[in-house]
Structure formats: structure tokens, C-alpha cells
N, CA, C and O atoms as CSV, one atom per row, in Angstrom:
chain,resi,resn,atom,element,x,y,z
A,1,UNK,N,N,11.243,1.340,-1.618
A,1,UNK,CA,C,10.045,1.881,-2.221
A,1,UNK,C,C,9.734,3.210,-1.564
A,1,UNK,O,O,9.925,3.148,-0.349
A,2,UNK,N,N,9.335,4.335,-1.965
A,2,UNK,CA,C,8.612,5.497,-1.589
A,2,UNK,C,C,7.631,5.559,-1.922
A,2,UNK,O,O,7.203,5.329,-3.053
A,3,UNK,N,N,6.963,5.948,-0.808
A,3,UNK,CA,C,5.396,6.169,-0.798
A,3,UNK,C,C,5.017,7.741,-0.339
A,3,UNK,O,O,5.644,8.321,0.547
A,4,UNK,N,N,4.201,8.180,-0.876
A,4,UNK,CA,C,3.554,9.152,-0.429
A,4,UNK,C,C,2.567,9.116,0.172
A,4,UNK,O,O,2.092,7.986,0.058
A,5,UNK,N,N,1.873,9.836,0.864
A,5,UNK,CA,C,0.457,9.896,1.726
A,5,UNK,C,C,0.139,11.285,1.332
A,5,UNK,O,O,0.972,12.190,1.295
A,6,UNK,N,N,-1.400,11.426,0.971
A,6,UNK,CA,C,-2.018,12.510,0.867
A,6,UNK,C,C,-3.107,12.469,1.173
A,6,UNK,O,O,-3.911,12.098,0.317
A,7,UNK,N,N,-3.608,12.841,2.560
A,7,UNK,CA,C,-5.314,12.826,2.962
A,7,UNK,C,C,-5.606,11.462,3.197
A,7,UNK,O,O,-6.567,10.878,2.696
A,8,UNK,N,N,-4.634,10.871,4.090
A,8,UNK,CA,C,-4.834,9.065,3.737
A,8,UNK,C,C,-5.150,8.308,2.964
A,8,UNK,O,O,-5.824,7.310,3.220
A,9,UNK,N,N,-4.629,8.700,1.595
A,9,UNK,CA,C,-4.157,7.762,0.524
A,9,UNK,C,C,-2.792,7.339,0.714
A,9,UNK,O,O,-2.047,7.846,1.552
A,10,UNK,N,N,-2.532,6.585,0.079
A,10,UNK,CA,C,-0.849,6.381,-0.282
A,10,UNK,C,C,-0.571,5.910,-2.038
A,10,UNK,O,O,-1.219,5.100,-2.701
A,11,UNK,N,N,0.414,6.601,-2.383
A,11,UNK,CA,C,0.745,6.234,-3.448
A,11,UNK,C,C,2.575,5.671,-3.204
A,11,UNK,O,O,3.405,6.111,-2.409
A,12,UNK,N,N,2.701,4.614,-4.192
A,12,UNK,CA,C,4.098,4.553,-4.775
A,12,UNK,C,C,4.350,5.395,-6.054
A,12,UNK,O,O,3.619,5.671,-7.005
A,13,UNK,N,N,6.108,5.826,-5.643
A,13,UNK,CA,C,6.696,6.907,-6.797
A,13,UNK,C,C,7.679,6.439,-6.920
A,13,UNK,O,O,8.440,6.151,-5.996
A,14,UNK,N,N,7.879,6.257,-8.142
A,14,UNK,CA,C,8.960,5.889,-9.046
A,14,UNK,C,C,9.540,7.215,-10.032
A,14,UNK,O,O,8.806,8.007,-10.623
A,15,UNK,N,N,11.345,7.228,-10.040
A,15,UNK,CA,C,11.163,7.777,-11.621
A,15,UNK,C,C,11.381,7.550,-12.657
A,15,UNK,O,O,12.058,6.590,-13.026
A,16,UNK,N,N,10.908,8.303,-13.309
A,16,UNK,CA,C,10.900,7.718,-14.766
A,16,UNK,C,C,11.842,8.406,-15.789
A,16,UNK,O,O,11.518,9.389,-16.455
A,17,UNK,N,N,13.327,7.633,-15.851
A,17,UNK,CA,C,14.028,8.270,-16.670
A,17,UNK,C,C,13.587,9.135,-17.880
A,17,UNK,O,O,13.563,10.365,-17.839
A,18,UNK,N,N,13.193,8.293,-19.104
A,18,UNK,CA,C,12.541,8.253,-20.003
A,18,UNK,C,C,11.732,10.034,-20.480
A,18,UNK,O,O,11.515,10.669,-21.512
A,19,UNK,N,N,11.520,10.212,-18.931
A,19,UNK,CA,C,10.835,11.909,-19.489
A,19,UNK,C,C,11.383,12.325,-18.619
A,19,UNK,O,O,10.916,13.464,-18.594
A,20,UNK,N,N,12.146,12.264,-17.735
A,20,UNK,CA,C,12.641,12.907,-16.620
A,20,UNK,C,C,11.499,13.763,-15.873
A,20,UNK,O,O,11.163,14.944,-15.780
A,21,UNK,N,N,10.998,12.212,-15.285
A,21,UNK,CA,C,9.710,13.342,-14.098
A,21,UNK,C,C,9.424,11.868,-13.196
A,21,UNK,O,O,9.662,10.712,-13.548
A,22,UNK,N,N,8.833,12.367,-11.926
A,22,UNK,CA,C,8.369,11.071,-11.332
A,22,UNK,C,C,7.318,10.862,-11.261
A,22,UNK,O,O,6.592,11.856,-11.284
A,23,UNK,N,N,6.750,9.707,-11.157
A,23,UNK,CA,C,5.502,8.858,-11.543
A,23,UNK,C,C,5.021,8.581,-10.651
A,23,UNK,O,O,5.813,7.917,-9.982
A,24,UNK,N,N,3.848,8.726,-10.037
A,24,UNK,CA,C,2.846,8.213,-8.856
A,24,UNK,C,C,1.956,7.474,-9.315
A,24,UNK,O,O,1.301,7.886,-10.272
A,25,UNK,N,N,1.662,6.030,-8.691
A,25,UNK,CA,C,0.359,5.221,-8.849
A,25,UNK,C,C,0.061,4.905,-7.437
A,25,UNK,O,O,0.622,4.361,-6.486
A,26,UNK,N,N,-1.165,5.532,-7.734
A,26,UNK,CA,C,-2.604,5.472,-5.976
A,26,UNK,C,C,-2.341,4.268,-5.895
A,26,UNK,O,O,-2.152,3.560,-6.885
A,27,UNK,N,N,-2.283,3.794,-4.487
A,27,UNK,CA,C,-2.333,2.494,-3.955
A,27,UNK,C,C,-4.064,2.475,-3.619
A,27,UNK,O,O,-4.709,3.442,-3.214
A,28,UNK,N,N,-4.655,0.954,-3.939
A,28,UNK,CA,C,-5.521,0.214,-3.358
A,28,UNK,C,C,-7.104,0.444,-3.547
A,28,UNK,O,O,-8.070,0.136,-2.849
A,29,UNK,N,N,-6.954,1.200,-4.939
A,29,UNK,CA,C,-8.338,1.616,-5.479
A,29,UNK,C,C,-8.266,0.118,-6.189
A,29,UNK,O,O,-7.514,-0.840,-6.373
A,30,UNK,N,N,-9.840,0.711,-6.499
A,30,UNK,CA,C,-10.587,-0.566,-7.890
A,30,UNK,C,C,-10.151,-0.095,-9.400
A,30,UNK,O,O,-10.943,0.006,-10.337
A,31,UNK,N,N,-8.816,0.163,-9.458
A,31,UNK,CA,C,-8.687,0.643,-10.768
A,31,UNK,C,C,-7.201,1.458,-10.926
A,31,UNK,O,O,-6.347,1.515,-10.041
A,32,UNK,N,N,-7.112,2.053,-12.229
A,32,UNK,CA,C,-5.459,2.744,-11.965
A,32,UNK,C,C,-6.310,4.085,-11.954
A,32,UNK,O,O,-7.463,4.472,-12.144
A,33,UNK,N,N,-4.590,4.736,-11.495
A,33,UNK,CA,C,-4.637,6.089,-11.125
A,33,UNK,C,C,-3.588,6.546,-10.880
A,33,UNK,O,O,-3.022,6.286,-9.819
A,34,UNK,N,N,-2.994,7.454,-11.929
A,34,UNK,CA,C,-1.369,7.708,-11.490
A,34,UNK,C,C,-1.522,9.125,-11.869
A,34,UNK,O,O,-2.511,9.756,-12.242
A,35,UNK,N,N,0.054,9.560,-11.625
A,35,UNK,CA,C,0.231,11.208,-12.016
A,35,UNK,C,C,1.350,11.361,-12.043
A,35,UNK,O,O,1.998,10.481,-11.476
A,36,UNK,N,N,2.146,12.529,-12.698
A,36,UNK,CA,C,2.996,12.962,-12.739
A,36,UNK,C,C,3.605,14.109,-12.186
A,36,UNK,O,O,2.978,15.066,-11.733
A,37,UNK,N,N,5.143,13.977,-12.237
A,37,UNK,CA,C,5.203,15.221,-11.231
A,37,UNK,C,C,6.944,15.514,-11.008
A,37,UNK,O,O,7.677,14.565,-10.728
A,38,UNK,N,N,7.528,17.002,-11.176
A,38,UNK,CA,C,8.750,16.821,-11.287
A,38,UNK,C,C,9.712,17.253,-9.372
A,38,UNK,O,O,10.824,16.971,-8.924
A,39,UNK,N,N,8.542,18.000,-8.829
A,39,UNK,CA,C,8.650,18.101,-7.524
A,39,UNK,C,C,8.031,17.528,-6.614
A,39,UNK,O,O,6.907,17.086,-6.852
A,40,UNK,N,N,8.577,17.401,-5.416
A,40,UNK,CA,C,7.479,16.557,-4.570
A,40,UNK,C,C,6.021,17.265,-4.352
A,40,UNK,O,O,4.899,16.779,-4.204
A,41,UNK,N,N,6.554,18.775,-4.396
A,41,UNK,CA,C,5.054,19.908,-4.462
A,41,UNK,C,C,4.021,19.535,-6.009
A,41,UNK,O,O,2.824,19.249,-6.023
A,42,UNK,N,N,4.674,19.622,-6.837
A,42,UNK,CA,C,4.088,19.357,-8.312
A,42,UNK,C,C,3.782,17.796,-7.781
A,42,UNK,O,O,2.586,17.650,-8.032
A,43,UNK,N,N,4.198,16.748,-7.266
A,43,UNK,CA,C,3.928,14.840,-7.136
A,43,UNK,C,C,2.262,15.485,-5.818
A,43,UNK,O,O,1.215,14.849,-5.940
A,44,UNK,N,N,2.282,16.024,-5.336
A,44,UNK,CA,C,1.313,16.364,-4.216
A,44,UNK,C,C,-0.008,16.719,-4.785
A,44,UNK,O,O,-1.078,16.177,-4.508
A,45,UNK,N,N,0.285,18.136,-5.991
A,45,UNK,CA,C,-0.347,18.913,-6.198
A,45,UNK,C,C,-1.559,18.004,-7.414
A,45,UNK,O,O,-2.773,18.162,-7.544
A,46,UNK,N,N,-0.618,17.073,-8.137
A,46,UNK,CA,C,-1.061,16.045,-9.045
A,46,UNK,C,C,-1.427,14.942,-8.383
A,46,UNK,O,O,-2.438,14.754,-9.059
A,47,UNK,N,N,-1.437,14.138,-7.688
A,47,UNK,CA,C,-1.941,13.400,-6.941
A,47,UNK,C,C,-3.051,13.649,-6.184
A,47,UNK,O,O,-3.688,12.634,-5.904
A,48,UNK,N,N,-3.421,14.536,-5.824
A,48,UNK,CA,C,-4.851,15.178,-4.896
A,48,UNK,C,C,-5.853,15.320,-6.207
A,48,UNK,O,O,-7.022,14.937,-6.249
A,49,UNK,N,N,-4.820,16.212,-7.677
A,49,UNK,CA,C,-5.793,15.956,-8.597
A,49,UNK,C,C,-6.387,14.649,-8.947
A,49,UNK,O,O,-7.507,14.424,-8.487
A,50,UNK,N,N,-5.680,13.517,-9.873
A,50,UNK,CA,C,-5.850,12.293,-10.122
A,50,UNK,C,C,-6.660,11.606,-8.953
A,50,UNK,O,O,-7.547,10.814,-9.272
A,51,UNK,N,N,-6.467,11.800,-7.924
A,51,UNK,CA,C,-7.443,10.516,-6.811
A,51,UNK,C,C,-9.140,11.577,-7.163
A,51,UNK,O,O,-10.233,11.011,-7.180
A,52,UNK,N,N,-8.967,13.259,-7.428
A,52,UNK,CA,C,-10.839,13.743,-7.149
A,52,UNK,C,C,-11.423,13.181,-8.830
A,52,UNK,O,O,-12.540,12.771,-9.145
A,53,UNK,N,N,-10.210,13.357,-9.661
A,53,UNK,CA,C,-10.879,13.174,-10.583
A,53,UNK,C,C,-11.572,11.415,-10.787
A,53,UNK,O,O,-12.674,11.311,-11.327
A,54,UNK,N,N,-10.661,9.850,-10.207
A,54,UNK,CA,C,-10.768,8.805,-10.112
A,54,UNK,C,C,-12.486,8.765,-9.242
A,54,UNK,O,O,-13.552,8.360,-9.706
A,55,UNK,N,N,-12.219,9.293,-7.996
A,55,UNK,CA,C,-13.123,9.559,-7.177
A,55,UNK,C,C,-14.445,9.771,-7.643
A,55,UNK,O,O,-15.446,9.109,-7.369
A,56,UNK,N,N,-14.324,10.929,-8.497
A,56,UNK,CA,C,-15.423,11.240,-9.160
A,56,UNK,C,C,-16.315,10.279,-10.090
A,56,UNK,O,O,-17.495,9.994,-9.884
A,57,UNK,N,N,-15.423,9.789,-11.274
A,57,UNK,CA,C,-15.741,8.925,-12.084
A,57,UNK,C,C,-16.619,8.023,-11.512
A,57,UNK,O,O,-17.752,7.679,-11.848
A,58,UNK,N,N,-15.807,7.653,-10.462
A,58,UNK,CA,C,-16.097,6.183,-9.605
A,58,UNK,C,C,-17.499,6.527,-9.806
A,58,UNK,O,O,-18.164,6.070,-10.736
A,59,UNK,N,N,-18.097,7.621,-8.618
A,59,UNK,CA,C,-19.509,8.084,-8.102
A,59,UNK,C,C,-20.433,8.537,-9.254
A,59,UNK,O,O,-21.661,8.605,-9.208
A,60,UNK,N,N,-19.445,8.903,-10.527
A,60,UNK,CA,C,-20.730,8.749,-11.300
A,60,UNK,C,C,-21.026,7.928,-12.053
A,60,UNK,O,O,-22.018,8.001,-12.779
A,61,UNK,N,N,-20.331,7.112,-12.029
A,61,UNK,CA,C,-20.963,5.780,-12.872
A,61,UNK,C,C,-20.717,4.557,-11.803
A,61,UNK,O,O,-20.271,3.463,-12.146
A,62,UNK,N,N,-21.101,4.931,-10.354
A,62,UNK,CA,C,-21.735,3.822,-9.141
A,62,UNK,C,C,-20.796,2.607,-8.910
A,62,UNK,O,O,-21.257,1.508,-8.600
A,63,UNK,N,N,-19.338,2.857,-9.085
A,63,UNK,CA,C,-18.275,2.133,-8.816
A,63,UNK,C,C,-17.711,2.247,-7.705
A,63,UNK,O,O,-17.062,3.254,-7.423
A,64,UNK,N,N,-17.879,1.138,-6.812
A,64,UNK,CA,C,-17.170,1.126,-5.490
A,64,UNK,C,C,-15.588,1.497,-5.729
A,64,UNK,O,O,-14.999,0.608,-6.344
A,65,UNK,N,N,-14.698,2.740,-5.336
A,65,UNK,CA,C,-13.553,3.732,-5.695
A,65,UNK,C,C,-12.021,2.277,-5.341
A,65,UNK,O,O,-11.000,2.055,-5.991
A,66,UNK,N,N,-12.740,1.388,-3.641
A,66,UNK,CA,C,-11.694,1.152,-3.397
A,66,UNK,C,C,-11.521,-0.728,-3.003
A,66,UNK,O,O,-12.179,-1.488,-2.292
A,67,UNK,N,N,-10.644,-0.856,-3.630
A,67,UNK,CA,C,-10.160,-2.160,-3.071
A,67,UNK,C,C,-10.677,-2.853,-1.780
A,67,UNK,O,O,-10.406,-2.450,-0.649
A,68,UNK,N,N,-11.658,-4.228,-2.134
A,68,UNK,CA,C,-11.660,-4.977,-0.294
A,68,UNK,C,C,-10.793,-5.752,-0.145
A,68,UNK,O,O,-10.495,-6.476,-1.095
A,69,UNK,N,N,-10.153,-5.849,0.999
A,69,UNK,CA,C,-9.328,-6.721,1.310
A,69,UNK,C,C,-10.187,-7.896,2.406
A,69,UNK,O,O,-11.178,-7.441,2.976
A,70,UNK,N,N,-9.913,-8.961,2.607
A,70,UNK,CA,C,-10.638,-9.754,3.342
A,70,UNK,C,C,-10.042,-9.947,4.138
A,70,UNK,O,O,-10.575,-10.579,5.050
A,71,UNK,N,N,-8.122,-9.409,4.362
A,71,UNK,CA,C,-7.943,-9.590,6.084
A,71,UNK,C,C,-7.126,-11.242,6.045
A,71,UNK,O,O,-6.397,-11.614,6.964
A,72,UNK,N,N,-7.339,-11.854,5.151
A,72,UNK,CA,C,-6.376,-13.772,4.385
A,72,UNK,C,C,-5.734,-13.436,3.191
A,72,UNK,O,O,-6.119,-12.665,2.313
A,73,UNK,N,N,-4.643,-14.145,3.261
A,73,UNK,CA,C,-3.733,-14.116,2.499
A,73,UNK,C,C,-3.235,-15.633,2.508
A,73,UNK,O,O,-3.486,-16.319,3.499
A,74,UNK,N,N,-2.587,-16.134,1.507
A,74,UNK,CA,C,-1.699,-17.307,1.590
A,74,UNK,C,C,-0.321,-16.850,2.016
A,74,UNK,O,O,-0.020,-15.656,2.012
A,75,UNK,N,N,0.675,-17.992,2.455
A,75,UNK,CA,C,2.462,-17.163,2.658
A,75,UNK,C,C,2.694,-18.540,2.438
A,75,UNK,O,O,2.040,-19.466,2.917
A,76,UNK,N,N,3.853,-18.629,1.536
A,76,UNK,CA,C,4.643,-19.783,1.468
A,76,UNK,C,C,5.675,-19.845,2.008
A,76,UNK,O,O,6.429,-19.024,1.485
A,77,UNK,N,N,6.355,-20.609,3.130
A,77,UNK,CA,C,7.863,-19.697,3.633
A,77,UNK,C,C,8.418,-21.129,3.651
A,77,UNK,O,O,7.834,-22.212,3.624
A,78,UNK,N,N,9.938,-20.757,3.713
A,78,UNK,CA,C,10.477,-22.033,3.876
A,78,UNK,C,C,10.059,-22.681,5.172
A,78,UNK,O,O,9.347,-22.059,5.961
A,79,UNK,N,N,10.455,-23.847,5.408
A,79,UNK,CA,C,10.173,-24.980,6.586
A,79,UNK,C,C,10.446,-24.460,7.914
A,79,UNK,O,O,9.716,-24.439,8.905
A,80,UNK,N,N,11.997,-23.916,7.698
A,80,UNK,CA,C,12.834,-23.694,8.671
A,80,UNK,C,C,12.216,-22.426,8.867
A,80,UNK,O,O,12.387,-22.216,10.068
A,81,UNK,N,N,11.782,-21.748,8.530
A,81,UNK,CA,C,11.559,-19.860,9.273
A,81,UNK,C,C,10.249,-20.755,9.757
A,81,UNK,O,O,10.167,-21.009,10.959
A,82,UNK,N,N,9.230,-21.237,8.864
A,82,UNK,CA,C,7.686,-21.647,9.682
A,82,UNK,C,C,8.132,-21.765,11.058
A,82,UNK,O,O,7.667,-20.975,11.879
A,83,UNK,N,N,9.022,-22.697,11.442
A,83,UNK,CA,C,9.409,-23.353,12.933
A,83,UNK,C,C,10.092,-22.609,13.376
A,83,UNK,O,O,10.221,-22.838,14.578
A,84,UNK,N,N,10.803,-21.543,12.962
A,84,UNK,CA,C,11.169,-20.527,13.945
A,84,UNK,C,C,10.089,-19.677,14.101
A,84,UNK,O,O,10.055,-19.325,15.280
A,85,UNK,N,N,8.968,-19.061,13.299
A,85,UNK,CA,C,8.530,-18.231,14.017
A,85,UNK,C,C,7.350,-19.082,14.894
A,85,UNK,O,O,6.820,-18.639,15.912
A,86,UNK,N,N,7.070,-20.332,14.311
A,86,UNK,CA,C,5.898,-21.184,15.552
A,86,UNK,C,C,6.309,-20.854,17.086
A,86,UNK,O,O,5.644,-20.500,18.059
A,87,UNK,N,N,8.125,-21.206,16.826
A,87,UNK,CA,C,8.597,-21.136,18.261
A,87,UNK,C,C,8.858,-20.022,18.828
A,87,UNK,O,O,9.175,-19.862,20.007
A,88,UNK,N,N,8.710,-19.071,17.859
A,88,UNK,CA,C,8.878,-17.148,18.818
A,88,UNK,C,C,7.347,-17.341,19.130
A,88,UNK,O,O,7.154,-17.009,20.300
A,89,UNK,N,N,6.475,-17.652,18.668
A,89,UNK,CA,C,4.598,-17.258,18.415
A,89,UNK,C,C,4.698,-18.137,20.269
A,89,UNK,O,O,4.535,-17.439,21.270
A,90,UNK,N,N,4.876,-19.102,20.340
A,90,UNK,CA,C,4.495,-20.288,21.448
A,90,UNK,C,C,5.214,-19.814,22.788
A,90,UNK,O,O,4.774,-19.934,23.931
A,91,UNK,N,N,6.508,-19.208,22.357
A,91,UNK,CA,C,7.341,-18.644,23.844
A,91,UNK,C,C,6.521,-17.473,24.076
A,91,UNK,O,O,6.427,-17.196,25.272
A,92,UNK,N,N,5.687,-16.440,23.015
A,92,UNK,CA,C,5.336,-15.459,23.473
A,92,UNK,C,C,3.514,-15.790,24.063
A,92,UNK,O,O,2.573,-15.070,24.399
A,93,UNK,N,N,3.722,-17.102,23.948
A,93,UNK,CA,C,1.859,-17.695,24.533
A,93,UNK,C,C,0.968,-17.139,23.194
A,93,UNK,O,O,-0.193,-16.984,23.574
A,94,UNK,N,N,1.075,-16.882,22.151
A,94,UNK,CA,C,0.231,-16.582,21.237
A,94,UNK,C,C,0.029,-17.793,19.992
A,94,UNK,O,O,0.276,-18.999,20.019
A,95,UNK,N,N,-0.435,-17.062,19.088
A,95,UNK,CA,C,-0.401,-17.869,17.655
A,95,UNK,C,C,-0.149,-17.608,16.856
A,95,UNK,O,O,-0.456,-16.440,16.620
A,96,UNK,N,N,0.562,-18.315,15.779
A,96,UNK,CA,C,1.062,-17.902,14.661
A,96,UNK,C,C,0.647,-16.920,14.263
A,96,UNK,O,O,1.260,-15.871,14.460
A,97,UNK,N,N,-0.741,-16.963,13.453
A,97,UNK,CA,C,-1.534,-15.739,13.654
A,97,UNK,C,C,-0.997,-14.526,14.023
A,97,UNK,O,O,-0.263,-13.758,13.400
A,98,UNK,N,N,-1.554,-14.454,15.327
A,98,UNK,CA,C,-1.379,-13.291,16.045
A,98,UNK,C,C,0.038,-13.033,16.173
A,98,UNK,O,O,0.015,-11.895,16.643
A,99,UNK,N,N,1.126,-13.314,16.074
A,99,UNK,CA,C,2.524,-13.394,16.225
A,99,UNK,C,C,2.930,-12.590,14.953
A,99,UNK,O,O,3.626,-11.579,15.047
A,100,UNK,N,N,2.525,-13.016,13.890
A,100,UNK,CA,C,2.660,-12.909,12.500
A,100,UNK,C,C,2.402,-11.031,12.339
A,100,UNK,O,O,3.039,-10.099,11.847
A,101,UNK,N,N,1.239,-11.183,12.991
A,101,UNK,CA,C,0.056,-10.193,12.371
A,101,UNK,C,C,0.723,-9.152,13.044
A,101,UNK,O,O,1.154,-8.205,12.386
A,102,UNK,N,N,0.932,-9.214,14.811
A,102,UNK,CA,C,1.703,-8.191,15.409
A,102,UNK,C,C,2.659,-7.734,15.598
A,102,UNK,O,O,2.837,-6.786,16.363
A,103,UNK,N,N,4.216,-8.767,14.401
A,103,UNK,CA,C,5.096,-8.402,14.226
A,103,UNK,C,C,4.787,-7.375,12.993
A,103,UNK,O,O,5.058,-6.175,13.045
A,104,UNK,N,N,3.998,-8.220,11.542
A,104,UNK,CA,C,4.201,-7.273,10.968
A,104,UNK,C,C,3.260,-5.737,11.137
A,104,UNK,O,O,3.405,-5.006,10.157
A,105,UNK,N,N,2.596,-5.333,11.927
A,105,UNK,CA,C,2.037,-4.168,12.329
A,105,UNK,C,C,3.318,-3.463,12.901
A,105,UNK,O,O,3.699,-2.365,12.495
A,106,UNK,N,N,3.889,-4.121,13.785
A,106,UNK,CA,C,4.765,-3.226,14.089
A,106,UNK,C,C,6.284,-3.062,13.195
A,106,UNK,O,O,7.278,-2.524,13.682
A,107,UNK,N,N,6.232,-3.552,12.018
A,107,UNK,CA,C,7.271,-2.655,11.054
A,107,UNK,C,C,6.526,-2.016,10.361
A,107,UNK,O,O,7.288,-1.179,9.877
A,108,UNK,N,N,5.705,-1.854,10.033
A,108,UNK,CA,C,4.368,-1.107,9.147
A,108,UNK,C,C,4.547,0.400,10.311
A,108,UNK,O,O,4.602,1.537,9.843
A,109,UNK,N,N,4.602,0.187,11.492
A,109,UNK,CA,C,4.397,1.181,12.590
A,109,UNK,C,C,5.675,2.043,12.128
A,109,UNK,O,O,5.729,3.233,11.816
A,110,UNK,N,N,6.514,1.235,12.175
A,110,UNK,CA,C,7.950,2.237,12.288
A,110,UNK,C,C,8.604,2.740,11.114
A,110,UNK,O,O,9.762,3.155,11.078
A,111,UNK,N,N,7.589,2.666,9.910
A,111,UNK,CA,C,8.066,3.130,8.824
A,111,UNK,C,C,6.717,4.044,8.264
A,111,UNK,O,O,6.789,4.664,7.203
């Protein structure tokens, strides 16, 4: 997947055969928001547009712009990984939880 960041947004870009241009959709608003774009300068230049114009809308008709997350999630994993990572979480004195949470921060970190 590619993502862009602009002003601490992030979008995913895809392309899109079909017109030969690539496609940006804003990650993690209350709503869509995409743009087009055949350079990464033109994917930049359109994307800063699309989030003031979303932005805007939002504020004038009193729409919270962005996604809450509450921080819970469900994970279904097989049996066998659950008990391997219980047993990385327990050798490292922590909790699943926290094991979970601070592995995946740190691939989030390195990408």
C-alpha cells in the first residue's frame, strides 16, 4: 500500500488504469474525500485541495471532519499464534495487551 502524508493527514494511492492517473482517498475522516493526480506534485497539490475543501464543508454545516477511534478492536487469530504471542507477552513480564500494542507501534514506527 502507499500512503501519502500531507500536513498530517495520510492518504492511500492507488492507480487507476482506466484514466491513467492516480487516485488518492484521505484516510480517517467522517466521510470520503479523494483526488486525483498524474504526479506525485499534481497527487500533493490535489490532496491539500480536497482535505480544505472537505474541511470546510465539514465547519459549515457543524460536522465533526474526523473519525473517533475508541483505542478496542476485536482480532480473531488462530489458537496457535494466541499462545505464541501470550508466551512472548509473559517472558517479556507484560500483557497481551501491551505486548500486542508495542509490537505493533513499533512496525507502524519503521515504516
Amino acid at each position: 500500500m502507499n500512503i501519502m502524508k500531507v500536513e498530517g493527514h495520510k492518504a492511500k494511492i492507488e492507480y487507476d488504469p482506466e484514466i491513467d492517473m492516480f487516485r488518492g482517498e484521505i484516510l480517517g475522516l467522517n466521510g470520503g474525500a479523494d483526488f486525483y493526480g498524474k504526479t506525485p506534485g499534481e497527487l500533493r497539490k490535489e490532496f491539500k485541495k480536497s482535505l480544505n475543501v472537505f474541511l470546510n464543508v465539514c465547519k459549515e454545516k457543524g460536522i465533526e471532519p474526523y473519525k473517533d477511534y475508541s483505542g478496542k478492536f476485536n482480532l480473531r487469530i488462530p489458537p496457535n499464534l494466541h499462545a505464541e504471542i501470550a508466551a512472548r507477552a509473559a517472558a517479556e513480564g507484560k500483557s497481551i495487551n501491551q505486548w500486542v500494542a508495542e509490537t505493533l507501534d513499533q512496525i507502524i514506527q519503521a515504516h
